[in-house]
KETI-59267 format. One line per field, with one value per residue: residue number from 1; residue in one letter; y, z, x of N, C-alpha, C in turn. Coordinates in Angstrom, 3 decimals. Last residue first. Example, Ala and Ser with C-alpha at 12.3 -4.5 7.8 and 13.67 -1.06 7.14 Angstrom:
nr <- 2/1;
rest <- S/A;
nnorth <- -2.250/-5.690;
nup <- 7.080/7.800;
neast <- 12.850/13.190;
canorth <- -1.060/-4.500;
caup <- 7.140/7.800;
caeast <- 13.670/12.300;
cnorth <- 0.030/-3.300;
cup <- 7.870/7.800;
ceast <- 12.900/13.200;
This chain:
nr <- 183/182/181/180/179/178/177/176/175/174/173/172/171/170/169/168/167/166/165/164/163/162/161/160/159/158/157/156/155/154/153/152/151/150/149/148/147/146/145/144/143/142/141/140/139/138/137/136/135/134/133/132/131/130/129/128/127/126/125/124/123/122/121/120/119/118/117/116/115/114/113/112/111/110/109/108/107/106/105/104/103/102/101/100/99/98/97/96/95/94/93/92/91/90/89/88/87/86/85/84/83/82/81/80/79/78/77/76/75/74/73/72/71/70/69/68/67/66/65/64/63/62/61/60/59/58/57/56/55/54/53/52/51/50/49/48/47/46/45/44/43/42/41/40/39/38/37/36/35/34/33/32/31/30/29/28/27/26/25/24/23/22/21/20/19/18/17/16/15/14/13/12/11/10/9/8/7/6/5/4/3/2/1;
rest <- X/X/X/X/X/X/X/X/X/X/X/X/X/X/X/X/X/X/X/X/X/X/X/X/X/X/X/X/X/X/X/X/X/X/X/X/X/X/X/X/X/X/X/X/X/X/X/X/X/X/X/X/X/X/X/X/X/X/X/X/X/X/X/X/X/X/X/X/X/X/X/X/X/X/X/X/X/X/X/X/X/X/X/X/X/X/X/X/X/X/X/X/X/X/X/X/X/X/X/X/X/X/X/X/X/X/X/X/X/X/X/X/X/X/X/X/X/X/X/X/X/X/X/X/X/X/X/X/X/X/X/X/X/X/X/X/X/X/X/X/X/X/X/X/X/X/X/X/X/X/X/X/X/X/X/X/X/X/X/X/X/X/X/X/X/X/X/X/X/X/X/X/X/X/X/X/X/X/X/X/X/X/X;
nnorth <- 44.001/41.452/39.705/37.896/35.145/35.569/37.436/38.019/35.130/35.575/36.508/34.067/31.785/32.309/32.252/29.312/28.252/29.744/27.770/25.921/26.776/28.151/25.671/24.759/27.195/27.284/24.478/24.994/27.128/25.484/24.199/25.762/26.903/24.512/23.803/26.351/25.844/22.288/20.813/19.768/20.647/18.543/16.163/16.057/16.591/14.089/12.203/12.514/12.004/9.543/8.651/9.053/8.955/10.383/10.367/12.160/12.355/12.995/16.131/16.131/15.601/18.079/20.112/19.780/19.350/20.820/19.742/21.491/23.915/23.717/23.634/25.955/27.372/26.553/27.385/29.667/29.894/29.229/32.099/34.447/35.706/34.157/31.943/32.763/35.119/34.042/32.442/34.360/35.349/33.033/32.663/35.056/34.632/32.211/33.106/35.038/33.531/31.311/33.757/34.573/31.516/31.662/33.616/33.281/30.888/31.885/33.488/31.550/29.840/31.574/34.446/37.924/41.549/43.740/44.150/43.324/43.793/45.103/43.967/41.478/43.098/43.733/40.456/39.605/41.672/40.955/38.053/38.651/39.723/37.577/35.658/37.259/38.314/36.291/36.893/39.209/38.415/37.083/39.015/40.952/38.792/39.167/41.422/41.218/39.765/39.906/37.645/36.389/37.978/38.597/36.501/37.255/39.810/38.385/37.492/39.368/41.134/38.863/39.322/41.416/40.899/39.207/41.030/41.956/39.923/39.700/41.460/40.738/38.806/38.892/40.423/38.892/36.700/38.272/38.829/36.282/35.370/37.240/36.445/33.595/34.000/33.152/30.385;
nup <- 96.971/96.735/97.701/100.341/101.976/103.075/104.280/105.655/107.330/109.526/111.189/110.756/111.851/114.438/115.058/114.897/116.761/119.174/120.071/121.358/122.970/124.827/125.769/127.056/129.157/130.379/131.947/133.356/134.631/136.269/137.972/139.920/141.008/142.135/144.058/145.286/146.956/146.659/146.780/148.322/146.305/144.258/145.792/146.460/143.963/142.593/144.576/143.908/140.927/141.350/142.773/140.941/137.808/134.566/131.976/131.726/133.858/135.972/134.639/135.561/138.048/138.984/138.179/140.229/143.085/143.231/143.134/142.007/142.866/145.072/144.044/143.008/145.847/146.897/144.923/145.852/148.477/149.129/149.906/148.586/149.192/149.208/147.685/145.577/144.223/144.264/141.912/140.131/140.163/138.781/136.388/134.965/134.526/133.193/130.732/129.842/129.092/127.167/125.158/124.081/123.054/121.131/119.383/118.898/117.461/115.178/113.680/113.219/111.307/109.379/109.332/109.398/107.817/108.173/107.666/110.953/112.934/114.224/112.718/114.206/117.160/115.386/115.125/117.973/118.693/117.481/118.381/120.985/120.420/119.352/121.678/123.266/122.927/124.030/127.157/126.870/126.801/128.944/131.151/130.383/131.277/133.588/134.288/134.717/137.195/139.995/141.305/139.528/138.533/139.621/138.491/135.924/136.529/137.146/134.262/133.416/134.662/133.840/131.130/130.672/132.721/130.049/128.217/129.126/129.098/126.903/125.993/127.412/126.081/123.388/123.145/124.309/121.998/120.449/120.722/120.412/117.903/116.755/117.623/116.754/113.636/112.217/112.690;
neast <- 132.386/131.318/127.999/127.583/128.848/130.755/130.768/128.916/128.727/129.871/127.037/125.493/127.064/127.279/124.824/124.702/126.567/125.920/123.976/125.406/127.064/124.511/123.863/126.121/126.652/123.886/124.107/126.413/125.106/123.236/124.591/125.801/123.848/122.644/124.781/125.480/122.802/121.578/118.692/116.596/114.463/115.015/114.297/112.120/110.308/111.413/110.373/107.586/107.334/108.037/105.787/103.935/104.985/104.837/103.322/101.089/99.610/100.786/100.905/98.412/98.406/100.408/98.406/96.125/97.728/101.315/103.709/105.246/104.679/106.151/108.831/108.950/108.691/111.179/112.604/112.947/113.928/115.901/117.378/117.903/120.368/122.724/122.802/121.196/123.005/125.488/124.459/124.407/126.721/128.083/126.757/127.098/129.935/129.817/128.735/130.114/132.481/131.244/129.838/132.538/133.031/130.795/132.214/134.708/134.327/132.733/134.690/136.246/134.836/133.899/136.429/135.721/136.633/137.967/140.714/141.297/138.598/136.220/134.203/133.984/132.861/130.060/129.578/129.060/127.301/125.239/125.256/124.087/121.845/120.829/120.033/118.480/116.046/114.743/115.465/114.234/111.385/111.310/111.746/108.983/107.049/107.634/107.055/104.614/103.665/105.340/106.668/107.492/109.303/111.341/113.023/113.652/114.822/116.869/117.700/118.383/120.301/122.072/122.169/123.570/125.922/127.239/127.670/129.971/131.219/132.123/132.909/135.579/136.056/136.382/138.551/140.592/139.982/140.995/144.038/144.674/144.487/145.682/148.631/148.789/147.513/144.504/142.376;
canorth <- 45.700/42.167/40.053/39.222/35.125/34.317/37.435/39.007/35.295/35.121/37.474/35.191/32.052/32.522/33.748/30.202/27.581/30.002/29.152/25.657/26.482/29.138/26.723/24.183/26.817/28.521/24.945/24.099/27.331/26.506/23.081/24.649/27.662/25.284/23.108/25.993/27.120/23.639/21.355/19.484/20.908/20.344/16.703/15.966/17.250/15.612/12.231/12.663/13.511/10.435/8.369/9.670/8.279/10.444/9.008/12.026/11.977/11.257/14.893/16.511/15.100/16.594/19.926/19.805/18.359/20.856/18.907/19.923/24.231/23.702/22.420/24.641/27.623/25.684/25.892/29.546/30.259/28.027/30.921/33.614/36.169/35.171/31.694/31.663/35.033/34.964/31.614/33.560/36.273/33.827/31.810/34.777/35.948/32.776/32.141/35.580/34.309/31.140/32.766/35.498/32.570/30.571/34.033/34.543/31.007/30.763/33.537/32.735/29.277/31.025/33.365/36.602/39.838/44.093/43.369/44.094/42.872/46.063/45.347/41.776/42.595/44.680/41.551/39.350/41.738/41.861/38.564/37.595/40.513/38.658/35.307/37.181/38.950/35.837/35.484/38.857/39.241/36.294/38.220/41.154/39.161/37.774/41.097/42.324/39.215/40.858/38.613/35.450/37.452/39.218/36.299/36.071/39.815/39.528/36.542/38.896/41.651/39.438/37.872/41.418/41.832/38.619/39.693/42.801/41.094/38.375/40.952/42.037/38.915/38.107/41.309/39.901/36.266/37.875/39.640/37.165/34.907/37.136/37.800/34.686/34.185/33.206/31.684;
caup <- 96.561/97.508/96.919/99.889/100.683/101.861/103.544/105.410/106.163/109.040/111.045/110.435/110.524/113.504/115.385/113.902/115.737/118.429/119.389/120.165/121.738/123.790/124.768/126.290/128.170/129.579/130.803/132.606/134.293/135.179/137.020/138.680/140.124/141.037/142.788/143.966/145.896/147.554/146.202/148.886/147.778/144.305/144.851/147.441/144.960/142.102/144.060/145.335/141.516/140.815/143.397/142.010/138.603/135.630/132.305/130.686/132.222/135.911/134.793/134.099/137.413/139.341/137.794/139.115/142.010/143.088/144.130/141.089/141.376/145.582/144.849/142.393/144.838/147.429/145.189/144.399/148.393/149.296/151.195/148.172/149.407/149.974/148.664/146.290/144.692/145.195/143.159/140.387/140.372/140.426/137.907/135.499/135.825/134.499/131.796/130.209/129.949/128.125/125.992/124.316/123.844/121.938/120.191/119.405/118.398/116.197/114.659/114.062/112.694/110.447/109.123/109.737/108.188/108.679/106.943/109.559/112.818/114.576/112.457/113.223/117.008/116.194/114.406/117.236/119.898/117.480/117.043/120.545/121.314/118.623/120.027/123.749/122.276/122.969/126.555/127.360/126.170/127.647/130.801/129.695/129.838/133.241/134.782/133.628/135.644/139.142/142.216/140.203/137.391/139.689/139.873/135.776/136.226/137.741/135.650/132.471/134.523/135.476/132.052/130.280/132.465/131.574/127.955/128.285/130.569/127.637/125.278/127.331/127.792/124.430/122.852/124.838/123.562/119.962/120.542/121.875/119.398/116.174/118.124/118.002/114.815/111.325/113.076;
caeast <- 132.466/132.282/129.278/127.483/127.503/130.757/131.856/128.521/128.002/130.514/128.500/125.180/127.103/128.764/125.180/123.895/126.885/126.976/123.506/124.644/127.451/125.632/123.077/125.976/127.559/124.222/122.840/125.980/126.352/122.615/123.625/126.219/124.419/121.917/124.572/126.457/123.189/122.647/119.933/117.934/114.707/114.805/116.041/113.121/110.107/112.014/111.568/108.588/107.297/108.857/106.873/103.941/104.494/105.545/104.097/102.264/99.297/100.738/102.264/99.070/97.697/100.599/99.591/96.141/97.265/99.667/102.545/105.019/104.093/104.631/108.041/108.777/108.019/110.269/113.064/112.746/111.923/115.119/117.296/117.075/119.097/122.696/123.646/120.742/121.391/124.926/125.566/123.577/125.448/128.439/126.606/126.345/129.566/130.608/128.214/129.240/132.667/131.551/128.881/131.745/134.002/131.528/130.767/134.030/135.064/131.888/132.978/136.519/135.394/132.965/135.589/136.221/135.908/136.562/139.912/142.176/139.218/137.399/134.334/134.372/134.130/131.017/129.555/130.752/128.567/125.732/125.250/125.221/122.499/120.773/121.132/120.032/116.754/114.524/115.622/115.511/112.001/110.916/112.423/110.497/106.959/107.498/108.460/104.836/103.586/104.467/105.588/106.649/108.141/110.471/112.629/112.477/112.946/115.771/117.627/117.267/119.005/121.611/121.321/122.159/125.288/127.007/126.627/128.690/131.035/130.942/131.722/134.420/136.060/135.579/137.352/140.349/139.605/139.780/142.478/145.074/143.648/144.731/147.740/148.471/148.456/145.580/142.842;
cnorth <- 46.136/43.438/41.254/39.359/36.581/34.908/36.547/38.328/36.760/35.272/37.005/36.435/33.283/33.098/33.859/31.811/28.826/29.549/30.152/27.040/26.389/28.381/27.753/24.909/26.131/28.137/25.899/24.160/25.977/26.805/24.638/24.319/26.373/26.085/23.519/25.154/26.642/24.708/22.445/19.882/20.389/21.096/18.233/16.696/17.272/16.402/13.537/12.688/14.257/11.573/9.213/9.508/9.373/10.038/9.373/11.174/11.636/11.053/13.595/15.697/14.933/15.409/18.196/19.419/18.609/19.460/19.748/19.494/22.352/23.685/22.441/23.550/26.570/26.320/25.428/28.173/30.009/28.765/29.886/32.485/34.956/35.501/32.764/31.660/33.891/34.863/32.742/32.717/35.222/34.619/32.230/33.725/35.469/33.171/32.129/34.876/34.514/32.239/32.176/34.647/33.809/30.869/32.729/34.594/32.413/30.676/32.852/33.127/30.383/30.791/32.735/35.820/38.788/42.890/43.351/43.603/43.332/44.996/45.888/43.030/42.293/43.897/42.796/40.432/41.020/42.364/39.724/38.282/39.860/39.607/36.815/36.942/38.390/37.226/35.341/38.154/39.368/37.239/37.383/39.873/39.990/37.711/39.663/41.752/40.207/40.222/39.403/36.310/36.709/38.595/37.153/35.688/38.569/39.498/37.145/37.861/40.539/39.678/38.290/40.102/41.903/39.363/39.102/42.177/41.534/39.138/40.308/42.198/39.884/38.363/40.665/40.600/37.907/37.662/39.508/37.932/35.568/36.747/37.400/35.463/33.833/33.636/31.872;
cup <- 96.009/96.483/97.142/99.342/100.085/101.110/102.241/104.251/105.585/107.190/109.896/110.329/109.954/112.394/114.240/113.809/114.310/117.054/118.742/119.583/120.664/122.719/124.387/125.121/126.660/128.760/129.985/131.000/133.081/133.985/135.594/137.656/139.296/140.442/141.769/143.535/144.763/146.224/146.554/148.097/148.925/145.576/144.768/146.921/145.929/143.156/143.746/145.273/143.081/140.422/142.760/142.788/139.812/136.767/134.042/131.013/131.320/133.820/134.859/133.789/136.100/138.418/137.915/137.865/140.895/142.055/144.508/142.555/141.369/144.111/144.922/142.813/144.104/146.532/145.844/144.311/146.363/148.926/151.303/149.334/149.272/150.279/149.675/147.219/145.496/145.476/144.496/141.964/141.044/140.740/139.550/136.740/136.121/134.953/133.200/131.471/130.473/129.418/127.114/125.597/125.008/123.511/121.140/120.370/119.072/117.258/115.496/114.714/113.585/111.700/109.857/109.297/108.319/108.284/107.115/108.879/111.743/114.140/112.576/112.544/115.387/116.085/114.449/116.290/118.961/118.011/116.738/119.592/120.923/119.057/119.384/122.578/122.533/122.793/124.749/126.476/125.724/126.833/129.371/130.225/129.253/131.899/133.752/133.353/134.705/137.443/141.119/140.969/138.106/138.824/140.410/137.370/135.802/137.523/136.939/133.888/133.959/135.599/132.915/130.988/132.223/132.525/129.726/128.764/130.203/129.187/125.972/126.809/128.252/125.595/123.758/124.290/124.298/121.664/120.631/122.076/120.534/117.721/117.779/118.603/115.479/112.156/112.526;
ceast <- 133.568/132.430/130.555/128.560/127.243/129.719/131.762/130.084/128.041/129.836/129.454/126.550/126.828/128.388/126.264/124.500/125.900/127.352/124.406/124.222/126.775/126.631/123.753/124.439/126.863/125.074/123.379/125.150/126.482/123.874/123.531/125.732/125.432/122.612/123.648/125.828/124.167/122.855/120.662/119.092/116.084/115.200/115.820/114.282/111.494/111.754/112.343/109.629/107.832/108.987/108.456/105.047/104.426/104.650/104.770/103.309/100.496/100.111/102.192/99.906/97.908/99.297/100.278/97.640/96.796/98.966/101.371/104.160/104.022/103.749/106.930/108.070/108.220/108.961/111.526/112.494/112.097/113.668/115.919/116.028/118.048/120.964/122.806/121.294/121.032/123.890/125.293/123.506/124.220/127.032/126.971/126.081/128.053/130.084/128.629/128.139/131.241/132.108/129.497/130.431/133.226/131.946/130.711/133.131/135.112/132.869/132.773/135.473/136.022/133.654/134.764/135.414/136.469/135.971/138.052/140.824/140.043/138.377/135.526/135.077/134.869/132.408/130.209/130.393/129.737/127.190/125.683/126.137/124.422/121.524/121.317/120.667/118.288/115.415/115.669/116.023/113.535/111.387/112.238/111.520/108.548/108.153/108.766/106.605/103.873/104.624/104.748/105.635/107.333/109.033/111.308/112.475/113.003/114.778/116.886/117.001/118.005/120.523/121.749/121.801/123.912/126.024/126.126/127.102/129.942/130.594/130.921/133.125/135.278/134.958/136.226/138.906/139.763/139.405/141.536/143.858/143.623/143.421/146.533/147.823/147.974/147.212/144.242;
């Protein structure tokens, strides 16, 4: 990055980006709650899910746009959208952190539970190496996890799949400089 300012900006566009972003996984986190009562719900979270890099993408792209020069480099990108993923993870866990704290009270948890001790399912699983004793196991741990620790755990998940998906989004924004000849 080439100042300061440069960063000042960038993390301010962030913040907003990732508000943006934080936003669409509410909704995408909705309908994958709704997805248990009505299978239409199912199909736009997967939806969600598979438009988020792209949503990414668009969001540094835009930010490029408003940069001197109308381009950054990879490592600006990828510190954008990085950026952009860790705010967005935030709000989502709070949201998230609500939902379990407030409404939820153990029916997402005990749905799992009842998905790993059907026996069909449980049968699947002894196929594939997991003993019965380590389906009691997950059964217990599911069920004794406290709201923050699922909103932990996910917060988790979102960071470390937004670096990685930051590493492609960069390139795509970043690629309008290296690889398209210049006018």
């Amino acid at each position: 990055m080439a100042s300061a300012e440069t960063y000042i900006r960038m993390r301010a566009f962030a913040r907003v980006d990732g508000a943006k972003l934080g936003l669409f996984w509410i909704v995408s986190f909705a309908l994958f709650i709704g997805s248990f009562k009505y299978p239409v719900c199912g199909m736009l979270w997967m939806s969600t899910m598979v438009a988020t890099p792209f949503l990414v993408a668009i969001l540094t792209k835009l930010y490029s746009d408003k940069t001197p020069g109308k381009r950054i480099s990879y490592r600006h990108a990828y510190a954008h959208s990085a950026l952009t993923v860790f705010y967005a993870s935030l709000i989502m866990a709070i949201a998230q952190w609500a939902y379990f704290q407030y409404l939820d009270h153990g029916q997402l948890m005990s749905r799992y539970a009842s998905i790993l001790s059907d026996p069909q399912f449980s049968k699947s699983l002894e196929s594939m190496g997991y003993s019965k004793d380590m389906l009691t196991k997950m059964i217990e741990q599911l069920r004794a996890m406290r709201p923050i620790d699922i909103a932990l755990q996910l917060l988790w998940s979102n960071m470390i799949a937004g670096l990685l998906m930051s590493l492609t989004t960069a390139l795509y924004v970043s690629s309008r400089r290296y690889f398209k000849p210049n006018k």
